[in-house]
N, C-alpha and C positions, 0 to 999 in steps of 0.2 A: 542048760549046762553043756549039752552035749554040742549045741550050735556056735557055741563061744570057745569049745575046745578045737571046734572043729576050724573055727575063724582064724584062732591065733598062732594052728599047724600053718596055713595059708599067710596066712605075715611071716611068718620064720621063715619058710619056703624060698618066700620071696625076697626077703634080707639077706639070706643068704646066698644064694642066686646073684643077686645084686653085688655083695661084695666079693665074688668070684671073678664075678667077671668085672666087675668096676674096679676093683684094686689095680690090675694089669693096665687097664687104659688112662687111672687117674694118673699112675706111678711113670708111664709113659710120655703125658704133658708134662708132668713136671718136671721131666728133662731139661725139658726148650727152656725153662726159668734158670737153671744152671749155668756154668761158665765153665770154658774146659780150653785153653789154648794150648795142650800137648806137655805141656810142665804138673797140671794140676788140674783141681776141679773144683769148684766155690758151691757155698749153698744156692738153692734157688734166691731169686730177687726179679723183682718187675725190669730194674733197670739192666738184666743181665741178658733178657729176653731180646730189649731194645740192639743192643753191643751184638748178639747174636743174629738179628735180621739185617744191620747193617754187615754182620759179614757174609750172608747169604747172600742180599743184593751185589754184593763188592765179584761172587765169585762170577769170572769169566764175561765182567764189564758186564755185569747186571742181567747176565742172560735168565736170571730166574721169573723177573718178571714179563721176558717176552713170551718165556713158556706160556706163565699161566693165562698172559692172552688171546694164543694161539688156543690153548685148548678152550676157553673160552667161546672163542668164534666158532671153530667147528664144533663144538657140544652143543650150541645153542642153532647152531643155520642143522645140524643133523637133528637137531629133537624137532625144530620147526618145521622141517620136510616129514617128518614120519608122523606129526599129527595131521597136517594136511593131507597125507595119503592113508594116515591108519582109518582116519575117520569113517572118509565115504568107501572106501573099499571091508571092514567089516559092514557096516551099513547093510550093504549089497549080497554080501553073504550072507546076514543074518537076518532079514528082510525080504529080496526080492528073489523072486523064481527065474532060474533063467538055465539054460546048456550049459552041465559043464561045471554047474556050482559044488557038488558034494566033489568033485575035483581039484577046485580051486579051495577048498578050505582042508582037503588030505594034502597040499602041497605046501600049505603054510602052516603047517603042523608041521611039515616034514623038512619044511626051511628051518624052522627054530631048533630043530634037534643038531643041527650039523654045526662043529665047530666053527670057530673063526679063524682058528688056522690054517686050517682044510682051505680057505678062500683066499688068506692073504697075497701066496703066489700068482695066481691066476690073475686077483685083479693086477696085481704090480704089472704083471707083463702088459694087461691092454690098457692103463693108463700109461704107461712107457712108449705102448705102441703110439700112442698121441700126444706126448711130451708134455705131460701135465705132472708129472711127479716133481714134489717140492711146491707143492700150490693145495694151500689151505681149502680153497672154494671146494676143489675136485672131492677132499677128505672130507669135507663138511655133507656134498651130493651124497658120497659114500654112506656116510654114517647116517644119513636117511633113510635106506634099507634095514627095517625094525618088523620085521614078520610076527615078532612077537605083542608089536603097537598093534598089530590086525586084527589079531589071535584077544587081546584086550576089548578092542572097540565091538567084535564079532561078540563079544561075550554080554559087552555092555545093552547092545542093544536087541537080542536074543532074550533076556533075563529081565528088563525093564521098560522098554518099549511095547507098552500095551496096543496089541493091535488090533482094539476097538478103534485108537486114535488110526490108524492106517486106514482101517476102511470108511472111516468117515471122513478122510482127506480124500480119496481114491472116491467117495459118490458128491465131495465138492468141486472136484474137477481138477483136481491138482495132481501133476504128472509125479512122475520117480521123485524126480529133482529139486521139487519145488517141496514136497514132502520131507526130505532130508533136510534142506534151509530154512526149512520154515517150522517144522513141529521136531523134527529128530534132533537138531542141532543145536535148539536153545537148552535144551534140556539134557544136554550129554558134559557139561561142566566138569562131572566127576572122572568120566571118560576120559576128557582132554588131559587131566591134572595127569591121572595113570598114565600116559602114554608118554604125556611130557618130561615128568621126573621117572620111569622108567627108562627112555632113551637117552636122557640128559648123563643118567648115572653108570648108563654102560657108554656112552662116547668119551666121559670124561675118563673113564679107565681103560679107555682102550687103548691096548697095547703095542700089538703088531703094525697094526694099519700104519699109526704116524711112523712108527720104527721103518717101516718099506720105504713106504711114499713120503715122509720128510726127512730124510734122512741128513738136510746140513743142521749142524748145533741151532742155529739163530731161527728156524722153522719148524721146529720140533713143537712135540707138546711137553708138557708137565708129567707127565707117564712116565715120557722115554725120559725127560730131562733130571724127575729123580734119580732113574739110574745112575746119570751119569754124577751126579751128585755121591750118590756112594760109592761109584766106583774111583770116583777123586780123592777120598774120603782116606786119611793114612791110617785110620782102622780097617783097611778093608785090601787099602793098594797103598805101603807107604812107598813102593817106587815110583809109581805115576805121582804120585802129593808132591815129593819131593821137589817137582821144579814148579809147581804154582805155588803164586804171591800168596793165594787165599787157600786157606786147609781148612777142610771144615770138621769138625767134630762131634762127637754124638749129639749134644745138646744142639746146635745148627740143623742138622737132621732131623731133629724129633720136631723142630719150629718148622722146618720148609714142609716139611709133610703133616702138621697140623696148618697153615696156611692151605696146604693143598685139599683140603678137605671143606673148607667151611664153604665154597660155591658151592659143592653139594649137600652140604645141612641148609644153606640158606633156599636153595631148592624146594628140599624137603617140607621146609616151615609154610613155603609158600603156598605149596599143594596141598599141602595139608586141610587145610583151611576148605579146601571143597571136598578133599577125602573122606570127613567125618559128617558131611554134612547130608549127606544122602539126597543129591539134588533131584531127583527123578520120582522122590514121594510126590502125588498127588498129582502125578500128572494124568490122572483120570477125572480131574474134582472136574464136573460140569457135565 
């Protein structure tokens, strides 16, 4: 009796929990299903959704979807650098002996703690110093500095990397490196997934960086471009609205900003899938 009371505190808990916080974010979509041209506001409808993406597209000659491919490119060239370097650099720190090492892992502790704003200026000035500002690639290199991808892969292979397999690699004759490609790496899946949809989901919110370093409209990411979305927006600025063709209105907004969200759910979905799976059981069988 008492295990069944105790069960159905724990659903209530959670139903309620759930409609706390899930009321705010359903009520939130269902904006974008609305219609709202500045005279009124209609009920939701599928086809109001549609009328509403066409006027996102429409604002400023389609610049919303240059955004979301600019952030795009550099979210994915920055997640791709910071798994190719998170990897074999915890690796190294969570594995081999060398000078220097309880140094190098107080210093990548000590990089993830420090803002990102603290850095924006400094980097601006030495990409300026080499006239790369307003150039996606540079912002992509950038966003490959992921100390916290380290601080992951250091953890991963510290915690699950049995190092029975190491020294039995080490009397087959296999150096650092061959070790890492050959036994550490098939089996860090779960690693990869964490480090990829962790840097994927702070490049894509990243703020400042594009704001510095792209700073024309048409180079921007999706970040700084919702800004500028609401600051067009004659809820917010009707002086500036006032001389553009396209005004966008709540319901436009709550669409471009669920749009701007689903690369990072479709992320999520993807990772997932080696998240749950616990790929590094059984790498002792044998």
């Amino acid at each position: 009796m008492s295990s069944s009371v105790g069960r159905i505190g724990r659903i209530a808990t959670l139903l309620l929990f759930a409609v706390v916080f899930g009321y705010p974010l359903l009520a939130f979509l269902s904006v974008a299903f609305y219609r709202d041209t500045g005279s009124g506001s209609t009920g939701p409808a599928l086809g109001n959704a549609t009328a509403n993406w066409k006027a996102v597209l429409a604002f400023n000659d389609g610049a919303f979807l240059g955004w979301l491919t600019n952030s795009v490119i550099v979210a994915s060239v920055g997640s791709l650098i910071a798994v190719i370097a998170a990897l074999p650099a915890g690796y190294a720190i969570a594995r081999l002996r060398f000078r220097g090492r309880r140094l190098l892992r107080f210093l990548t502790l000590l990089t993830m703690v420090i803002p990102n704003t603290v850095l924006v200026i400094p980097i601006y000035l030495e990409v300026s110093a080499v006239g790369a500002v307003n150039n996606l690639w540079v912002v992509g290199l950038l966003m490959g500095f992921f100390p916290f991808g380290v601080y992951l892969a250091y953890i991963h292979f510290k915690t699950t990397l049995p190092s029975q397999i190491l020294e039995s690699a080490r009397l087959d004759g296999l150096t650092d490196i061959q070790t890492f490609f050959k036994i550490a790496l098939p089996i860090s899946k779960q690693a990869v997934a964490l480090v990829a949809f962790f840097s994927f989901v702070a490049n894509w919110t990243n703020f400042f960086l594009p704001l510095v370093l792209l700073p024309l409209s048409t180079s921007t990411t999706v970040s700084v471009g919702l800004q500028q979305l609401v600051s067009s927006s004659p809820l917010f600025d009707p002086t500036t609205a006032a001389g553009l063709d396209v005004r966008l209105y709540a319901p436009h907004l709550a669409l471009a900003t669920l749009v701007t969200t689903l690369p990072v759910l479709i992320v999520f979905v993807l990772a997932q899938r080696y998240l749950v799976r616990g790929q590094t059981l059984g790498a002792v069988k044998g």
